[in-house]
PDB file as gemmi writes it, atoms N, CA and C in Angstrom:
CRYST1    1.000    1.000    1.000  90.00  90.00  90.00 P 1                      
ATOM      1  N   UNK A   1     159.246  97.018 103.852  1.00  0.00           N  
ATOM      2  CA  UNK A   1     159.522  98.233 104.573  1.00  0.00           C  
ATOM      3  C   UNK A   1     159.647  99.421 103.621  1.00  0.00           C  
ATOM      4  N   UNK A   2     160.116  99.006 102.349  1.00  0.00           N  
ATOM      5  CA  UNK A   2     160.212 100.305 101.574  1.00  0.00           C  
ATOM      6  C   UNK A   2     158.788 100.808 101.148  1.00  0.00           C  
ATOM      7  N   UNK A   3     158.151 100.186 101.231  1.00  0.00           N  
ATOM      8  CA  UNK A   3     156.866 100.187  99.855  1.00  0.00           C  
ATOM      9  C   UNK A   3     155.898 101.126 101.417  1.00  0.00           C  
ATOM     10  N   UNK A   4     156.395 101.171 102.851  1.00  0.00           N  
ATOM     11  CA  UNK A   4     155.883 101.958 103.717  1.00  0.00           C  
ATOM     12  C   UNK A   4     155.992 103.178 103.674  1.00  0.00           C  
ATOM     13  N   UNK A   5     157.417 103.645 103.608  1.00  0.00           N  
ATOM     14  CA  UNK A   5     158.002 104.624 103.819  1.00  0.00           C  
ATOM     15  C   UNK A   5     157.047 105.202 102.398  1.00  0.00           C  
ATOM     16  N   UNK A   6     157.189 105.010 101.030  1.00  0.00           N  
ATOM     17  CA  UNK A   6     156.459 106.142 100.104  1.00  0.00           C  
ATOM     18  C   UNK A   6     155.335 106.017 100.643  1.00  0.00           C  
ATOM     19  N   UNK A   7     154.545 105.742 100.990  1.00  0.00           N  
ATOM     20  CA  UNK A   7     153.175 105.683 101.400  1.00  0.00           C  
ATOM     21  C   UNK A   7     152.667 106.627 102.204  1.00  0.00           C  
ATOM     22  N   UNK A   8     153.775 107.123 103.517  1.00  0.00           N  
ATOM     23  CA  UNK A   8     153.477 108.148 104.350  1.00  0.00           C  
ATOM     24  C   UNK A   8     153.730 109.381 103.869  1.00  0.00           C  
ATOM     25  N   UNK A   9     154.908 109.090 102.513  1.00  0.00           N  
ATOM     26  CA  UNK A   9     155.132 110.937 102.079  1.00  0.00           C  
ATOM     27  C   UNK A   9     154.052 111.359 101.730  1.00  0.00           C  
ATOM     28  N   UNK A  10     152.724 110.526 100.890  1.00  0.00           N  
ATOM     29  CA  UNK A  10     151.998 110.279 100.237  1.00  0.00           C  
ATOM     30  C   UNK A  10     151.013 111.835 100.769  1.00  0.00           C  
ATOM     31  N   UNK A  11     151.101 112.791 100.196  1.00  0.00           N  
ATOM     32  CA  UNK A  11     149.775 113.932 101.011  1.00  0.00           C  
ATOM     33  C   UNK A  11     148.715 114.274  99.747  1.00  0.00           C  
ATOM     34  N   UNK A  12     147.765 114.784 100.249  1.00  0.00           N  
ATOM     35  CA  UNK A  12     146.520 115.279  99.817  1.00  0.00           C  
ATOM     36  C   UNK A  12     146.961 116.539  98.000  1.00  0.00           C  
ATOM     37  N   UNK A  13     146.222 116.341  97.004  1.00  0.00           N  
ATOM     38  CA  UNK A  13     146.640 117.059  95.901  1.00  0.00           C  
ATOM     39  C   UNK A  13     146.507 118.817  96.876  1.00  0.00           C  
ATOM     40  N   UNK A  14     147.342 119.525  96.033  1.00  0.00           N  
ATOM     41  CA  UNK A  14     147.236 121.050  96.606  1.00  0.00           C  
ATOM     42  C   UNK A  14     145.278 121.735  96.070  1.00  0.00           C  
ATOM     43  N   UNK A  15     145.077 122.455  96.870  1.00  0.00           N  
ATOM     44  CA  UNK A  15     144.066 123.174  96.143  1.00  0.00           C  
ATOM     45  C   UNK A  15     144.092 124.770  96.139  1.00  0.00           C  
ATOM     46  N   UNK A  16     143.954 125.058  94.449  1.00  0.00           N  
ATOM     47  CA  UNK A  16     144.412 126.875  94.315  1.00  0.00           C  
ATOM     48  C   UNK A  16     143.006 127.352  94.842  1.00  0.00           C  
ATOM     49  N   UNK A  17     142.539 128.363  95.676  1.00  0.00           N  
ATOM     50  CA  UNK A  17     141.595 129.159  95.405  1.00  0.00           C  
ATOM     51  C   UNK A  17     141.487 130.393  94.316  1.00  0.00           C  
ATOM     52  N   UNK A  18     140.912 130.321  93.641  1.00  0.00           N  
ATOM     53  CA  UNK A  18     140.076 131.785  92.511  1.00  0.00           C  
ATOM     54  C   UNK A  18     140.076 133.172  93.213  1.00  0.00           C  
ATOM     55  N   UNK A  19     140.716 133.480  93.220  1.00  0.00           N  
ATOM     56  CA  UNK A  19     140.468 135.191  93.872  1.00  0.00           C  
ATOM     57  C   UNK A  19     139.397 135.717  92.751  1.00  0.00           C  
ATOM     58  N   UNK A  20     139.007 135.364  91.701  1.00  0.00           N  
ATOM     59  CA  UNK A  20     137.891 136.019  90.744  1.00  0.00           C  
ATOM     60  C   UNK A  20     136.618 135.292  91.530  1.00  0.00           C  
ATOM     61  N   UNK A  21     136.437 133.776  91.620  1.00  0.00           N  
ATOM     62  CA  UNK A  21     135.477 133.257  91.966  1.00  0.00           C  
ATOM     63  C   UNK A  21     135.382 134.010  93.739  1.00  0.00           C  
ATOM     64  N   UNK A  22     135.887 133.972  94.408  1.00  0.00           N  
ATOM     65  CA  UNK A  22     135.884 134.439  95.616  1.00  0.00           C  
ATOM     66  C   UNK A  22     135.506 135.717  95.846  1.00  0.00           C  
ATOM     67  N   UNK A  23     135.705 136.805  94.815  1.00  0.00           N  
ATOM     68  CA  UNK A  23     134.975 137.988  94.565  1.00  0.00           C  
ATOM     69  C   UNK A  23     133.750 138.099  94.560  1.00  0.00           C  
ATOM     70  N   UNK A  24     133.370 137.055  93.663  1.00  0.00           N  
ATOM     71  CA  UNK A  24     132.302 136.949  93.353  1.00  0.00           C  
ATOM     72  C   UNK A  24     131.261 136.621  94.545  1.00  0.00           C  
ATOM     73  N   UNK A  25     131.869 135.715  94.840  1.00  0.00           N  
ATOM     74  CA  UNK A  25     131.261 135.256  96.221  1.00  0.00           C  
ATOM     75  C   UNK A  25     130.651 136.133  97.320  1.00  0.00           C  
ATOM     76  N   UNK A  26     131.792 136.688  97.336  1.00  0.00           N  
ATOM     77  CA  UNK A  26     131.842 138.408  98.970  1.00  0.00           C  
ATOM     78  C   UNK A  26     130.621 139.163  97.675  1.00  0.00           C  
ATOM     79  N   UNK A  27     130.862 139.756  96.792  1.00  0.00           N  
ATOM     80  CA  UNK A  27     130.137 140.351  96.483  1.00  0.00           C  
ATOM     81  C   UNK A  27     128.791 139.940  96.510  1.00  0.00           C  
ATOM     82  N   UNK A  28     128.158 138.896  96.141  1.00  0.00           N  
ATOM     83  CA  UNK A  28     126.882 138.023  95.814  1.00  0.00           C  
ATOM     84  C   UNK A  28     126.579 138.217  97.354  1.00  0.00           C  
ATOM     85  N   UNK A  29     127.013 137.915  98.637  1.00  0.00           N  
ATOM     86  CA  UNK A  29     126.741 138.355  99.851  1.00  0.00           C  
ATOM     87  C   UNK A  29     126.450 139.443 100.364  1.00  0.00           C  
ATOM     88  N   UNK A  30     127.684 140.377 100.060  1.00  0.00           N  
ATOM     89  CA  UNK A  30     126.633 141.376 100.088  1.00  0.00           C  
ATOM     90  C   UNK A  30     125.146 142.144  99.521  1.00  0.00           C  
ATOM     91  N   UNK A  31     125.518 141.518  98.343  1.00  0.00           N  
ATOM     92  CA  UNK A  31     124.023 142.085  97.694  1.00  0.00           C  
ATOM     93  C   UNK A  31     122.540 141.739  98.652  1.00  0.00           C  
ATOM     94  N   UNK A  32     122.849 140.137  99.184  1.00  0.00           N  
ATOM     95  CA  UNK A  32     122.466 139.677 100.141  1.00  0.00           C  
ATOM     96  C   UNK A  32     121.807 140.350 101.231  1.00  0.00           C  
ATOM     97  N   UNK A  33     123.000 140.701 102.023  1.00  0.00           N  
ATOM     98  CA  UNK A  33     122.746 141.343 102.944  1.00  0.00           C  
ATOM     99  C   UNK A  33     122.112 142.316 103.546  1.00  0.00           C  
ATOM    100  N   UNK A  34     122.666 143.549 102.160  1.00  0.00           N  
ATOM    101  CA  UNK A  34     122.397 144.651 102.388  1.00  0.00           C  
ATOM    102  C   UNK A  34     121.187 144.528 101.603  1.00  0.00           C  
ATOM    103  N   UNK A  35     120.434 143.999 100.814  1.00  0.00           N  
ATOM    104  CA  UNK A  35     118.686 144.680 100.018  1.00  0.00           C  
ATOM    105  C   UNK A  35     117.810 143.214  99.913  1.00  0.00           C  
ATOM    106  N   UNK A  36     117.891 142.350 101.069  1.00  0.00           N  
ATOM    107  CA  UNK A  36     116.970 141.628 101.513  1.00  0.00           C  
ATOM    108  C   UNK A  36     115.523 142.193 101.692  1.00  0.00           C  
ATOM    109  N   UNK A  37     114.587 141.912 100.458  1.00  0.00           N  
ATOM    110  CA  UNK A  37     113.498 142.784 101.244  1.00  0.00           C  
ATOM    111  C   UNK A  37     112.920 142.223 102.970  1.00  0.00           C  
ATOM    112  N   UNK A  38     112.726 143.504 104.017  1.00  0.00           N  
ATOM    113  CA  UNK A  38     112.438 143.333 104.832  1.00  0.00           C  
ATOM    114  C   UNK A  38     113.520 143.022 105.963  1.00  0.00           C  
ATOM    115  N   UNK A  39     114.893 142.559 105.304  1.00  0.00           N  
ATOM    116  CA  UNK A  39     115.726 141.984 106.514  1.00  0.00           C  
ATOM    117  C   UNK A  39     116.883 142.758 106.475  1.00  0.00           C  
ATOM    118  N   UNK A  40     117.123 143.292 105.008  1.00  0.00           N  
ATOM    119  CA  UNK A  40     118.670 143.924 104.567  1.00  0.00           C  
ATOM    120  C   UNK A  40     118.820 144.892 105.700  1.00  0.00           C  
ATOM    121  N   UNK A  41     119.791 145.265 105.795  1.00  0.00           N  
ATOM    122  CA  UNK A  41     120.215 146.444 106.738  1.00  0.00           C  
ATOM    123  C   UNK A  41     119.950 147.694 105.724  1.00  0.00           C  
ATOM    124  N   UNK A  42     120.278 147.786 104.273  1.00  0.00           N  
ATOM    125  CA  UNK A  42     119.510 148.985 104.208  1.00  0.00           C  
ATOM    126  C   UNK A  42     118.285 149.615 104.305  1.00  0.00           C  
ATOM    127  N   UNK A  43     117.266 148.523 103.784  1.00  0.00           N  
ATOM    128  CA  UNK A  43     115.779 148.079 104.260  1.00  0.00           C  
ATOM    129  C   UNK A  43     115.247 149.043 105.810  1.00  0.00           C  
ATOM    130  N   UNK A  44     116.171 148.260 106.566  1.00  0.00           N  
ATOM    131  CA  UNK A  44     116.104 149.253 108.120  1.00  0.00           C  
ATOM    132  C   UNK A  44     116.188 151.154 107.761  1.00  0.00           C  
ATOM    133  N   UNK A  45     116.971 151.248 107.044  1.00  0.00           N  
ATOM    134  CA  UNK A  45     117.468 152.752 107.102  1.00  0.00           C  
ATOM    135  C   UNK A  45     116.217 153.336 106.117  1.00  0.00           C  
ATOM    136  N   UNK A  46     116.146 152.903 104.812  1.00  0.00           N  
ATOM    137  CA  UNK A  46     115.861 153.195 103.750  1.00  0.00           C  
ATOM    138  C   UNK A  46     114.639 152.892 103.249  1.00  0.00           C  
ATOM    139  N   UNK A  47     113.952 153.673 102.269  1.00  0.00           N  
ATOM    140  CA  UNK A  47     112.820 152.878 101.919  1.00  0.00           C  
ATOM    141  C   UNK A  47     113.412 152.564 100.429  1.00  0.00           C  
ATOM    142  N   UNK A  48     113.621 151.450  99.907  1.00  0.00           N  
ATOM    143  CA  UNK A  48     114.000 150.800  98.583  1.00  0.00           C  
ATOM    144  C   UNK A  48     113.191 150.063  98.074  1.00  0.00           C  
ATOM    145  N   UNK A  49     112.056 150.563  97.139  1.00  0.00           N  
ATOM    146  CA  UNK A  49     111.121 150.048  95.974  1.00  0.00           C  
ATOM    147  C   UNK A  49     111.452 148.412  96.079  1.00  0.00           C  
ATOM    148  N   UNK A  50     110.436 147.293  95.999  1.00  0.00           N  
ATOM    149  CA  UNK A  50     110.812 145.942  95.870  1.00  0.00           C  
ATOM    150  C   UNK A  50     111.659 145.717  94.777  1.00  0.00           C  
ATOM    151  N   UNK A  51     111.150 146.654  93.403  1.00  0.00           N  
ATOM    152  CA  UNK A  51     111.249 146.175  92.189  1.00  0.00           C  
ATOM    153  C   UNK A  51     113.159 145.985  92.234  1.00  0.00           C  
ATOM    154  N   UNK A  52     113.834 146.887  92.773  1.00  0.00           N  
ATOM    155  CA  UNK A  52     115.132 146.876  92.617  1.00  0.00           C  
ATOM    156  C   UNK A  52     115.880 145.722  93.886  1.00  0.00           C  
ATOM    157  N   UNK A  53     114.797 145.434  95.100  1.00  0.00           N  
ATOM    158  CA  UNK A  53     115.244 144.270  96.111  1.00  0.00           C  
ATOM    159  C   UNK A  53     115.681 142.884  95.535  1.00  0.00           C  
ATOM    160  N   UNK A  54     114.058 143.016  94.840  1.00  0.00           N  
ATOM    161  CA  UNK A  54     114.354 141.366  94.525  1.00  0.00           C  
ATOM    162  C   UNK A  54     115.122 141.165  93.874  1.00  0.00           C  
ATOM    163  N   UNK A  55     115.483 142.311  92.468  1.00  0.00           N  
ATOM    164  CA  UNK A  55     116.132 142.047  91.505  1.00  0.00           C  
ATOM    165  C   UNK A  55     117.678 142.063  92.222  1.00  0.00           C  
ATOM    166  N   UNK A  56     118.207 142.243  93.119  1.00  0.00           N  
ATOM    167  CA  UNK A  56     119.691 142.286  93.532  1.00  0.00           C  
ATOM    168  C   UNK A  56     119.568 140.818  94.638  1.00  0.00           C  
ATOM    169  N   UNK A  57     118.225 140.848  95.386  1.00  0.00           N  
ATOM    170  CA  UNK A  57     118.380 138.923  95.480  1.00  0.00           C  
ATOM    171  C   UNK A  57     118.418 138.488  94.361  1.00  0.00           C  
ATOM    172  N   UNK A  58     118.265 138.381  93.033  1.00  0.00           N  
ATOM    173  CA  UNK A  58     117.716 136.951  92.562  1.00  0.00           C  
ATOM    174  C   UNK A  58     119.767 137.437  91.644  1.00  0.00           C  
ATOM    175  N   UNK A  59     119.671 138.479  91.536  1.00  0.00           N  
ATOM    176  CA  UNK A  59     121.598 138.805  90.954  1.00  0.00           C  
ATOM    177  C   UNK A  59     122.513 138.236  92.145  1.00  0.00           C  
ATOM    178  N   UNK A  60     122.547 138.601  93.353  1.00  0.00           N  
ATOM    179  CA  UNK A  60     123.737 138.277  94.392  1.00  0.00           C  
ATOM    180  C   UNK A  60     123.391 136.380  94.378  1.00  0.00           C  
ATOM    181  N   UNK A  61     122.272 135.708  94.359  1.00  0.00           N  
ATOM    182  CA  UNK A  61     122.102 134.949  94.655  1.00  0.00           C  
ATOM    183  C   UNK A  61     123.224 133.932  93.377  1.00  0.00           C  
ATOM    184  N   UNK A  62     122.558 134.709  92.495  1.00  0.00           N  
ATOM    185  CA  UNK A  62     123.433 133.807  90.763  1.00  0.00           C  
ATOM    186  C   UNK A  62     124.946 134.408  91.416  1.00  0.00           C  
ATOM    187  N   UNK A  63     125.113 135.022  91.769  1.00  0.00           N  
ATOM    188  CA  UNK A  63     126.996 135.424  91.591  1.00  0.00           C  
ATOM    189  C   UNK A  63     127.277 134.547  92.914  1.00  0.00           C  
ATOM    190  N   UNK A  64     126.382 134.324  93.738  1.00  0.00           N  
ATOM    191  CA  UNK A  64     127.172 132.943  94.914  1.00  0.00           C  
ATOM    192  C   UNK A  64     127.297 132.030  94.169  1.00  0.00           C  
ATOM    193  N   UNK A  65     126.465 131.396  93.623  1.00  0.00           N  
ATOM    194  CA  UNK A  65     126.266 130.008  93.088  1.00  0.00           C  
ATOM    195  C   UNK A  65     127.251 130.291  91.951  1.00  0.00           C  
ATOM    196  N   UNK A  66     127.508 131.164  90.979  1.00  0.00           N  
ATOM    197  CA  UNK A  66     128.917 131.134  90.015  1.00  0.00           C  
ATOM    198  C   UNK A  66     130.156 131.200  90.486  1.00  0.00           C  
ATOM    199  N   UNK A  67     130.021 131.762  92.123  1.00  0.00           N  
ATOM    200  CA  UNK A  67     131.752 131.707  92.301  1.00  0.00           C  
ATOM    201  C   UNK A  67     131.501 130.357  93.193  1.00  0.00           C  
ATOM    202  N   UNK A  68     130.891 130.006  94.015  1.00  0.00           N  
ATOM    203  CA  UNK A  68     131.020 128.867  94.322  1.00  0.00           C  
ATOM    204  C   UNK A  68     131.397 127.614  93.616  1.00  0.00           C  
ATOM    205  N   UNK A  69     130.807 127.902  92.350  1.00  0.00           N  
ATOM    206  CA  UNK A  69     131.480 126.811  91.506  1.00  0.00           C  
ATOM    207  C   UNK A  69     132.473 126.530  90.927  1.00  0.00           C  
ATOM    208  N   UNK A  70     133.290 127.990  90.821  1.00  0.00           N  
ATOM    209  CA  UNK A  70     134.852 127.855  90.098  1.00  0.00           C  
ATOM    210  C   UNK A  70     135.593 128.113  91.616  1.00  0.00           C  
ATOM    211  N   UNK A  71     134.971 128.407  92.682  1.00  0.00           N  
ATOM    212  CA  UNK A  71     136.197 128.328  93.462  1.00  0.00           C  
ATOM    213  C   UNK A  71     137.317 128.139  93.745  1.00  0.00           C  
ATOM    214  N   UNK A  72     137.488 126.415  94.145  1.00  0.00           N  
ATOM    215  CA  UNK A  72     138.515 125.567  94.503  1.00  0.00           C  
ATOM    216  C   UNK A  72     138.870 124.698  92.681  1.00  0.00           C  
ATOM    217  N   UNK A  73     140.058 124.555  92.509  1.00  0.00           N  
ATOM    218  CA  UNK A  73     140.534 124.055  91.375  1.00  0.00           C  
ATOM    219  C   UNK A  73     141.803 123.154  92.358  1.00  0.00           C  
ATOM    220  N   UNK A  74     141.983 122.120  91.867  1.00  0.00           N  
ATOM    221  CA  UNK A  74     143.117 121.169  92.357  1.00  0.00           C  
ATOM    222  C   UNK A  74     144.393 121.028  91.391  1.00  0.00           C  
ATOM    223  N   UNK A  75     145.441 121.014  91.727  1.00  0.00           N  
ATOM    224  CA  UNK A  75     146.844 121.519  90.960  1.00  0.00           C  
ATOM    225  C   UNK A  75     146.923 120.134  90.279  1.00  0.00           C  
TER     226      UNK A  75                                                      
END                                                                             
């Protein structure tokens, strides 16, 4: 009966989120969002040269994938 009881205190390790990695993240989305050639919402408004589109996809895209990876850290 004892060896039950520790078993149920027993919970999941904590996990910190990165407010740096998570920055990163929102930001890398928006870059996303807004200078998608053809889809971005500024795209709609604006006329924005490819040369500077792609180059803020192929940047927002690396800053998801870097904060995604330091995200979550376990205590």
């Amino acid at each position: 009966m004892g060896n039950d009881e520790k078993s149920l205190n027993k919970s999941k390790p904590r996990v910190k989120v990165s407010i740096f990695h998570l920055l990163l993240v929102l930001i890398g989305a928006n870059l996303l969002m807004l200078l998608t050639p053809n889809f971005g919402m500024l795209n709609s408004f604006l006329y924005i040269p490819d040369i500077y589109t792609w180059s803020a996809v192929i940047l927002g895209g690396g800053l998801m994938v870097t904060g995604f990876n330091g995200l979550y850290k376990n205590l």
